[in-house]
C-alpha positions in Angstrom: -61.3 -157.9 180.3 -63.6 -160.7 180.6 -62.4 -164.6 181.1 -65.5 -166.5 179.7 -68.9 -165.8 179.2 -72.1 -166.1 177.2 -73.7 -163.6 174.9 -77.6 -163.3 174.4 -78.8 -161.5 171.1 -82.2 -160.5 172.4 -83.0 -159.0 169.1 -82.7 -162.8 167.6 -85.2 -163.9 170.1 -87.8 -161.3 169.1 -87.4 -161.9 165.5 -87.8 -166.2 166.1 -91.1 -165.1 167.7 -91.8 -162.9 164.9 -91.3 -165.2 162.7 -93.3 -168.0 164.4 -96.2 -165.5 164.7 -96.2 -165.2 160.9 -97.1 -168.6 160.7 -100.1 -169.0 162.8 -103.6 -166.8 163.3 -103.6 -169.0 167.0 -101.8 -166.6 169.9 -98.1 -167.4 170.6 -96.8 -168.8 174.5 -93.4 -168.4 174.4 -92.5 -170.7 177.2 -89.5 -169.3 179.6 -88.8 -171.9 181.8 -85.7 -173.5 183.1 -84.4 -169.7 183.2 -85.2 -169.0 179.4 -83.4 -172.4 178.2 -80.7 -170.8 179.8 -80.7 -167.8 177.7 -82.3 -165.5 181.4 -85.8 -166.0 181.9 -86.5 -162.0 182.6 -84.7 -160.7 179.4 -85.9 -163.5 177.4 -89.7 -163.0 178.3 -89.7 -159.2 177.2 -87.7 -159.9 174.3 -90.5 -162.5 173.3 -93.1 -160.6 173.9 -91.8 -157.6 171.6 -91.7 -159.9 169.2 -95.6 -160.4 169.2 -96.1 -163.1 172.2 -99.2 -162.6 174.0 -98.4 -165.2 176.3 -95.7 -166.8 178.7 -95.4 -170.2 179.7 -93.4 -171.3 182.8 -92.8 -174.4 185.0 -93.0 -173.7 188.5 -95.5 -171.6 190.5 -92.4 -169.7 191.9 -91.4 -169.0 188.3 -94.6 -167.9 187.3 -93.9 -165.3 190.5 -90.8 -164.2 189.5 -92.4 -162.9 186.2 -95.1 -160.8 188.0 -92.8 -159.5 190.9 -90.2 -158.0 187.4 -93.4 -156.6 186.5 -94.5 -158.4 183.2 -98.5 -158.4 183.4 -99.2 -160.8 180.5 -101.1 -164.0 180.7 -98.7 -166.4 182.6 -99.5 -170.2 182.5 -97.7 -172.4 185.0 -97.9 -176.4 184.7 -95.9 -178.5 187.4 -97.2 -178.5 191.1 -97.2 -180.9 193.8 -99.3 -181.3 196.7 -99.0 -178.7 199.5 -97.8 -175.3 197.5 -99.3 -172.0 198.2 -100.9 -171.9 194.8 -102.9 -168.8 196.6 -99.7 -167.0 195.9 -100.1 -168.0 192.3 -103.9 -166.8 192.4 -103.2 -163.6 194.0 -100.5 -162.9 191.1 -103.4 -163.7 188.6 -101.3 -166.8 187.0 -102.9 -169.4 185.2 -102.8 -172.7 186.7 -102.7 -176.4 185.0 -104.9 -179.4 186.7 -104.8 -182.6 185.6 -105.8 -184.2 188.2 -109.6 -183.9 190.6 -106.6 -183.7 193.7 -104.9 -180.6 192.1 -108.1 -178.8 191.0 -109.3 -179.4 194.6 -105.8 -178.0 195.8 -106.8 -174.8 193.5 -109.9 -174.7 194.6 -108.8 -174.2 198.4 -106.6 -171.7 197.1 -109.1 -169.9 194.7 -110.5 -169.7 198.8 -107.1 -168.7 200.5 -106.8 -165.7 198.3 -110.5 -164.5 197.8 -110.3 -164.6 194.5 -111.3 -167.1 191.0 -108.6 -169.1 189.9 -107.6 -169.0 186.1 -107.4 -172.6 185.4 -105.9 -174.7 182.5 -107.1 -178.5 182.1 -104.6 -180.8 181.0 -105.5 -183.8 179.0 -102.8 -186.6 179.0 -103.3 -187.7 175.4 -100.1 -189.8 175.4 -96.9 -188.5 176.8 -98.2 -190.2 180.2 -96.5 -187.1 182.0 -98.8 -184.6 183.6 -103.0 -184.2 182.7 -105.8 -186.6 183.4 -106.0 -190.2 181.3 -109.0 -190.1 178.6 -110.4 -192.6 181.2 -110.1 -189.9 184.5 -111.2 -186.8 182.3 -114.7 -186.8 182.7 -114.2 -186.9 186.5 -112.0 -183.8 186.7 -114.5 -182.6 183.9 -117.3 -182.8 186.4 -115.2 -181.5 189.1 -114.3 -178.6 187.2 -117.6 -178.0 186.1 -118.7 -177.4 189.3 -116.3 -175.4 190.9 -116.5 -172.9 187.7 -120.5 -172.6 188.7 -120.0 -171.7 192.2 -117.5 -169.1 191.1 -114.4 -171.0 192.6 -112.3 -171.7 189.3 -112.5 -170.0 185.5 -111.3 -172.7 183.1 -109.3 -170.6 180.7 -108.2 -173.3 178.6 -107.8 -176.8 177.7 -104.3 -178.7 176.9 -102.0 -181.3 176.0 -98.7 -181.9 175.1 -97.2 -184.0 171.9 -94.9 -187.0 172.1 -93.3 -186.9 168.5 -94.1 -183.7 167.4 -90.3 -183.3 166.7 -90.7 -186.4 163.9 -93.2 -184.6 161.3 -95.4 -187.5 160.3 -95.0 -190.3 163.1 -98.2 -191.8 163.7 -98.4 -190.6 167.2 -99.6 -187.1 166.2 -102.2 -187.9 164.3 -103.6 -190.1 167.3 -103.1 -187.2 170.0 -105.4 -184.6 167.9 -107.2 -187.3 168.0 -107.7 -188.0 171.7 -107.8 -184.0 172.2 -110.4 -183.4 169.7 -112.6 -186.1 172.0 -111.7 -184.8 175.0 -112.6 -181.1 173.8 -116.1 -182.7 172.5 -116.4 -184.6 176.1 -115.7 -181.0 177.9 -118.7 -179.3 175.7 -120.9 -182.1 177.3 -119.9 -181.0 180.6 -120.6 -177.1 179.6 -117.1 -176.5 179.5 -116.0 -174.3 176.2 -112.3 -172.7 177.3 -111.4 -170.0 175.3 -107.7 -171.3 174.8 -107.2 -174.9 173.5 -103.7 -175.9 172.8 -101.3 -178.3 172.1 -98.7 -177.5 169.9 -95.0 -177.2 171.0 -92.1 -175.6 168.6 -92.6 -178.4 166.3 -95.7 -178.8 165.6 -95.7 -174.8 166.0 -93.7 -174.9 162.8 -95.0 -178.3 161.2 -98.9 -178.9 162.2 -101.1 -175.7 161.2 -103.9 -178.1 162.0 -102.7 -178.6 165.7 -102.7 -174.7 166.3 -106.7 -174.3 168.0 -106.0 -171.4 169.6 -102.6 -171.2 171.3 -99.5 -172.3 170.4 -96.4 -172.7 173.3 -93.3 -172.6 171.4 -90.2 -173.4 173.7 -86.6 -174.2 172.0 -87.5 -172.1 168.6 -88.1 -168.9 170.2 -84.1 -169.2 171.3 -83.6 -170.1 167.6 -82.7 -174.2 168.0 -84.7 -176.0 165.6 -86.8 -178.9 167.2 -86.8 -180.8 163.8 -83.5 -182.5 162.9 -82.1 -181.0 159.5 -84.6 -178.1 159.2 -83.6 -174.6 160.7 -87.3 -173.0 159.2 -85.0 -169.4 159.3 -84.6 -169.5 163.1 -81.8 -168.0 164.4 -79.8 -169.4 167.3 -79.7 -166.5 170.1 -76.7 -168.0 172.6 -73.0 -167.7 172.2 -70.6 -169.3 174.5 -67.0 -168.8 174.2 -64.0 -168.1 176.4 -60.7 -166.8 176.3 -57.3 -169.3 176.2 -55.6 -168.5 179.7 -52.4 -170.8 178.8 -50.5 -172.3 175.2 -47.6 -174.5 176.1 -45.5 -176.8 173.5 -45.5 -180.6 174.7 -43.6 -183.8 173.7 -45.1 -186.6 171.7 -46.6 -189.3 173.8 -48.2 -186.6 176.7 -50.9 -187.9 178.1 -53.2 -184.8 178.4 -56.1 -183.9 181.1 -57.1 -186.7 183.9 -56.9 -190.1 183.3 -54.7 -189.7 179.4 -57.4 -190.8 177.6 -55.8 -188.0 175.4 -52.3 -189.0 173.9 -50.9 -186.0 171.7 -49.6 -188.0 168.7 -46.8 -185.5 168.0 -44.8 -182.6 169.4 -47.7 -180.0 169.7 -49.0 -176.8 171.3 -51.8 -177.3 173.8 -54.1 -174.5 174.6 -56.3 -174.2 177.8 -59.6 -172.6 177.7 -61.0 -171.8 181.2 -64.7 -173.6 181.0 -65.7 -176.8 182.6 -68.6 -178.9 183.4 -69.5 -176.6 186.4 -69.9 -173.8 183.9 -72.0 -176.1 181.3 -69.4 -178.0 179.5 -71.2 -181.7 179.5 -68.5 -183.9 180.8 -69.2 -186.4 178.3 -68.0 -183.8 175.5 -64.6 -185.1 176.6 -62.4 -185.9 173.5 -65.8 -185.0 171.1 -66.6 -181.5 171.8 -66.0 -179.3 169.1 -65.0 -175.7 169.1 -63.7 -172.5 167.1 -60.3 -171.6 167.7 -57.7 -169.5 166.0 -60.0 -170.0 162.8 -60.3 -173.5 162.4 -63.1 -176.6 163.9 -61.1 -178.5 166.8 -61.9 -181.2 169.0 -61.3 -180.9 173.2 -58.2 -183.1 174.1 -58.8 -185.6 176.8 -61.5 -185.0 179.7 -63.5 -182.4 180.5 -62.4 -180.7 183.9 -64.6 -179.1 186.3 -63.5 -175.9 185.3 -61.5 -176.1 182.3 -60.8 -177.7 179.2 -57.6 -179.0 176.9 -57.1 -177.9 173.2 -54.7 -179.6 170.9 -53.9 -177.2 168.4 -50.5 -178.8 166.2 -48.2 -175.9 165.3 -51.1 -173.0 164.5 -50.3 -169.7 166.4 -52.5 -169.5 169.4 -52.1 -167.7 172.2 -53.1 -166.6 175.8 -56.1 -164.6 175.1 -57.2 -165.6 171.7 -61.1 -166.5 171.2 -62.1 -170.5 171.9 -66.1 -169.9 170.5 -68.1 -173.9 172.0 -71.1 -172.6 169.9 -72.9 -169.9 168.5 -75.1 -169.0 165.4 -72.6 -171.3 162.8 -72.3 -168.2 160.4 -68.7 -167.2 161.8 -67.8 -171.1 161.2 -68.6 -171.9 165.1 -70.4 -174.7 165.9 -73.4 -174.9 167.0 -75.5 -175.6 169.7 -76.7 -178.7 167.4 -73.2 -179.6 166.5 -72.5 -180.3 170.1 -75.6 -182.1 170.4 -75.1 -184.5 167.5 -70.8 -185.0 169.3 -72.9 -185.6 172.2 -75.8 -187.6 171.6 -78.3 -185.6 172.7 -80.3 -182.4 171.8 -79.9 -178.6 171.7 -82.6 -177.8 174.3 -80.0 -179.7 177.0 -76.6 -177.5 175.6 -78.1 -174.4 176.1 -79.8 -174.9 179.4 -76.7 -176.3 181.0 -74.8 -172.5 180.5 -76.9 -171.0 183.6 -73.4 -170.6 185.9 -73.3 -167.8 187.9 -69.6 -167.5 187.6 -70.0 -167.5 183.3 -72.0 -164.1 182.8 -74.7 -163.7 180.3 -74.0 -160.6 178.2 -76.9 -159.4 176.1 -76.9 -158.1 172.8 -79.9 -156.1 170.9 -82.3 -154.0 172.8 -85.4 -156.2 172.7 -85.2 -157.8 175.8 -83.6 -154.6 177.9 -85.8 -152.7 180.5 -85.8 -148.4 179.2 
């Protein structure tokens, strides 16, 4: 009998990369970091990849390794490095690795040495997010850096990339302005004799909004777990993670109990109160206190006072509940849970960061479908 946990449909992940690989004649990346949104990096990245990904994108170099050492041989581009990491390991492992800077590419290029081997090598242009990639003013350097270490043998440039600001706003003028600034940057790395077979750009939403931002590669992240990145629209994705526990305790209370720490929870009647054992150390976000919805005993409630570490308060009036009846947080919606964008709207803030907080090893992930399951 299991307490609480959190159910994968693999199958549903297959079929969002399906679907997003109907839309587009560019190659999918379906990007598995942060442990597959939380959804289990591993089962995640075969399920996407039966589902017509040719590509996995990933974070961190030791992520990137993770994926080779369970055996997946697709192309694997990794993105976020600092200074001083045995990227050798990542060259040996034949990952692809971003640069955006002449100081990373140089790092590469000692590695590229280390392993006694070409490094497969991604360029990232900063059109605008100001995160990671070279400003339109610093590109020509790492252009001419690049350059050379591709003719001595040292680095292959695979590809060239960016990432969108606003992409998740169909329309704003930022978008328009980055495809912009890539195009230029594409056209400066021609001058340089730099033609990368992969050029890319597009995340989920402009995945699913910007055919014209496609170029060759696309790196969908939240939609291949079925969470829309476009407020309003689902496109037919379907939501792949359920989390739900059982109720451990119902007990009947007087009007006027305070309920969970501090009271800010005041039962307004006599009432049944139900515990469900999941907290904020299981991914509950603590400031779902007296917001968070759930499905219990058939009807939408709201949690009762603050969440706990490891456990949370239902008020549920006079309906029959019980010890060991169903509490579903979030799911697909079509059972009349909420979902993972319900909790984000009670919340303010979005479905990418419900799903990746339910990564606790003492909640287990139980998976559903055969899409992402080794024969």
């Amino acid at each position: 009998m299991w307490q609480a946990e959190v159910r994968i449909d693999l199958d549903a992940i297959r079929d969002n990369v399906a679907l997003l690989r109907a839309g587009t004649t560019a190659e999918v990346m379906a990007v598995v970091k942060g442990d597959g949104y939380g959804h289990g990096m591993l089962p995640s990245a075969r399920a996407a990849l039966a589902g017509g990904a040719t590509w996995l994108g990933v974070a961190t170099l030791e992520e990137g390794l993770e994926l080779r050492r369970a055996g997946l041989s697709a192309p694997v581009l990794t993105w976020l490095h600092s200074p001083g990491l045995p990227l050798e390991r990542g060259v040996e492992a034949d990952l692809d690795i971003s640069a955006g800077s002449v100081g990373l590419l140089g790092e590469l290029v000692g590695a590229a040495h280390r392993a006694g081997r070409t490094a497969r090598v991604h360029l990232k242009l900063d059109t605008g997010l100001s995160r990671g990639g070279a400003t339109p003013a610093d590109w020509p350097s790492l252009l001419e850096a690049a350059a050379k270490a591709q003719a001595e043998g040292e680095i292959d440039v695979i590809g060239v990339w960016s990432h969108f600001v606003y992409a998740d706003e169909p329309g704003h003028a930022t978008i328009d302005h980055q495809l912009a600034v890539f195009a230029d940057g594409l056209a400066v790395a021609e001058r340089f004799g730099i033609s990368p077979r992969y050029r890319h750009i597009a995340n989920s939403a402009a995945t699913l909004t910007r055919p014209d931002a496609h170029y060759d590669l696309v790196r969908p992240g939240i939609a291949v777990y079925g969470l829309s990145p476009v407020a309003g629209t689902t496109f037919g994705l379907r939501p792949a993670m359920t989390a739900r526990a059982r109720v451990s305790l119902t007990k009947r209370v007087a009007a006027g109990q305070g309920v969970s720490y501090g009271h800010t929870y005041v039962t307004p009647t006599e009432t049944t109160l139900a515990l469900v054992p999941l907290g904020y150390a299981d991914g509950v976000p603590r400031h779902a206190s007296n917001v968070g919805p759930l499905l219990l005993g058939g009807k939408r409630r709201t949690i009762a006072g603050r969440v706990c570490m490891d456990q949370i308060v239902i008020d549920v009036a006079d309906d029959p509940v019980a010890a060991g009846d169903i509490a579903t947080l979030f799911g697909a919606g079509d059972d009349g849970a909420p979902t993972a964008d319900d909790w984000a709207d009670a919340i303010d803030t979005i479905n990418y960061e419900i799903v990746t907080r339910f990564g606790s090893t003492r909640v287990p992930r139980v998976y559903d479908g055969t899409a992402g399951v080794v024969p």
